[in-house]
C-alpha positions in Angstrom: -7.9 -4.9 -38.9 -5.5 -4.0 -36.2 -3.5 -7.2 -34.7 -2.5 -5.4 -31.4 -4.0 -5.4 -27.8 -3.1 -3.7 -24.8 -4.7 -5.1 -21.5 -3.2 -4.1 -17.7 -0.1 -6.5 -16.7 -2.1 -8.4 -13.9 -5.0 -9.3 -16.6 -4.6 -12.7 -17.4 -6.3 -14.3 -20.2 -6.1 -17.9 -19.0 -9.0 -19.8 -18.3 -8.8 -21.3 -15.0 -9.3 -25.0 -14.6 -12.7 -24.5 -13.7 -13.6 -22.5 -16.5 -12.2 -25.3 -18.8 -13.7 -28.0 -16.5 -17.0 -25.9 -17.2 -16.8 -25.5 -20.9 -16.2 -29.0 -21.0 -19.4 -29.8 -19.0 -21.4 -27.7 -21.6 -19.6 -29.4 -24.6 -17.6 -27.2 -25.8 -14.0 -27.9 -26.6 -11.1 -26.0 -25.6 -7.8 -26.4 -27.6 -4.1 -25.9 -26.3 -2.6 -25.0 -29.5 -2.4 -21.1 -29.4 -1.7 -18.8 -32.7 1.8 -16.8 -32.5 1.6 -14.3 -29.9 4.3 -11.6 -30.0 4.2 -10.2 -26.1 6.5 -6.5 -26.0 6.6 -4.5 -22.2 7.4 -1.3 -23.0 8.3 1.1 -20.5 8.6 4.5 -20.4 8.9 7.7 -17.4 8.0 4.3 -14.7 5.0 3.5 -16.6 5.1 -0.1 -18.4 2.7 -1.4 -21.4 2.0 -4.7 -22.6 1.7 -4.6 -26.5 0.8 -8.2 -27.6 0.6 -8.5 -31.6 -1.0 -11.4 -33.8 0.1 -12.9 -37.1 -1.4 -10.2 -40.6 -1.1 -10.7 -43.2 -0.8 -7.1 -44.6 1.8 -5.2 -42.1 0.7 -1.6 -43.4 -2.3 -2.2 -41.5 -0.5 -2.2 -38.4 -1.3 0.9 -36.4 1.7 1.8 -33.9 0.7 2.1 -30.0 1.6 5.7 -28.5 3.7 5.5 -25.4 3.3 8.1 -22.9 3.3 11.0 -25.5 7.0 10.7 -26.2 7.5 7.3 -28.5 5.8 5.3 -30.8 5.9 1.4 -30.9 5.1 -1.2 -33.2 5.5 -4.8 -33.4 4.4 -6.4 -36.8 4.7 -10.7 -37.4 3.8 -11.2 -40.9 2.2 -14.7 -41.8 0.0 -17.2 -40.1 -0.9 -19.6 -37.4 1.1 -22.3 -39.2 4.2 -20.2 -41.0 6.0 -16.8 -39.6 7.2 -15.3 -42.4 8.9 -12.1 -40.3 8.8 -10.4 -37.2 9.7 -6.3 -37.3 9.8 -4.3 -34.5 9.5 -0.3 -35.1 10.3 2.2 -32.0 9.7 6.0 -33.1 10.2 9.3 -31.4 7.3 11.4 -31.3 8.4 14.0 -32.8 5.9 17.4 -33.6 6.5 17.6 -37.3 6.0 13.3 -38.0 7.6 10.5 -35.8 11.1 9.4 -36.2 12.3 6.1 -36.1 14.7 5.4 -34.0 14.9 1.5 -34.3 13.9 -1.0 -37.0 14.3 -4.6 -35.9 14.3 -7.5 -37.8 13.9 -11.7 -36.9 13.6 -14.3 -39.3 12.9 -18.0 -39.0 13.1 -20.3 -37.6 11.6 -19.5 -34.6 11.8 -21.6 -31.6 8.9 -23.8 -31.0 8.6 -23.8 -26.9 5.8 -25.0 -24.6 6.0 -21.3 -22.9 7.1 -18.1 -23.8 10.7 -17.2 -24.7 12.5 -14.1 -25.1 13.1 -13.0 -28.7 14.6 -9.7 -28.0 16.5 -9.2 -24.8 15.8 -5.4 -22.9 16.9 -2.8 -25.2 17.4 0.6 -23.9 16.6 3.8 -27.0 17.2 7.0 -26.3 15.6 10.2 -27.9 15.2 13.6 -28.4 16.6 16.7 -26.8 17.5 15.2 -23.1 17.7 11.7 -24.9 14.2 10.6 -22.9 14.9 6.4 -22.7 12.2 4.1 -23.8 13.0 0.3 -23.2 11.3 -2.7 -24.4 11.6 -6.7 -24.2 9.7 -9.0 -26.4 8.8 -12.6 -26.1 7.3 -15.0 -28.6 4.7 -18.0 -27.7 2.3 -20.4 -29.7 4.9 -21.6 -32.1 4.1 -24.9 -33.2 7.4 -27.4 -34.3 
């Protein structure tokens, strides 16, 4: 099972107080606690991607995202809704023969536990290939519970 999602950068996936207000109405309960969300923009040639990965437990399942035919990207957090165990980030040039990596990042606990999301990885800036094509990136972590 693959833990990544890509969605546009104006989709948000909020419920609006009505919608809650609704749910309610029917029943249903809605909780605030969220999972670990790792949230990467990744931009590339003036075109950004949101790459938002879950907690796996296997990492190898992982599949990496292309990004605009020139680099690969990957982010990987390895353990579950109650215990982070890692988080990697892979960025990989695209090359014809397999990709190459050109970055392999590593965080380890403890991560902070914050009522919104907070950045984990600053904007890097990688560079790649013949005319060293940039590829930049900025992660932020959410849903950690204290």
């Amino acid at each position: 099972m693959n833990n990544l999602r890509l969605h546009p950068k104006t989709r948000s996936r909020r419920l609006t107080r009505g919608a809650a207000f609704a749910l309610a109405g029917l029943g249903l309960t809605f909780t605030s606690s969220a999972a670990p969300l790792l949230r990467c923009e990744v931009a590339y040639a003036g075109s950004t991607q949101i790459i938002e990965a879950m907690a796996v437990a296997d990492p190898y399942r992982v599949a990496s995202v292309d990004i605009g035919g020139r680099f690969r990207f990957k982010g990987v957090m390895v353990g579950d809704a109650d215990q982070l165990e890692y988080i990697k980030l892979y960025a990989y040039l695209d090359a014809k023969r397999q990709p190459i990596l050109l970055q392999q990042a590593t965080y380890l606990p403890p991560f902070k536990a914050a009522a919104s999301p907070y950045p984990l990885t600053g904007e890097q800036h990688l560079y790649g290939g013949a005319v060293e094509r940039e590829l930049t990136y900025s992660c932020t972590l959410q849903g950690i519970a204290p």
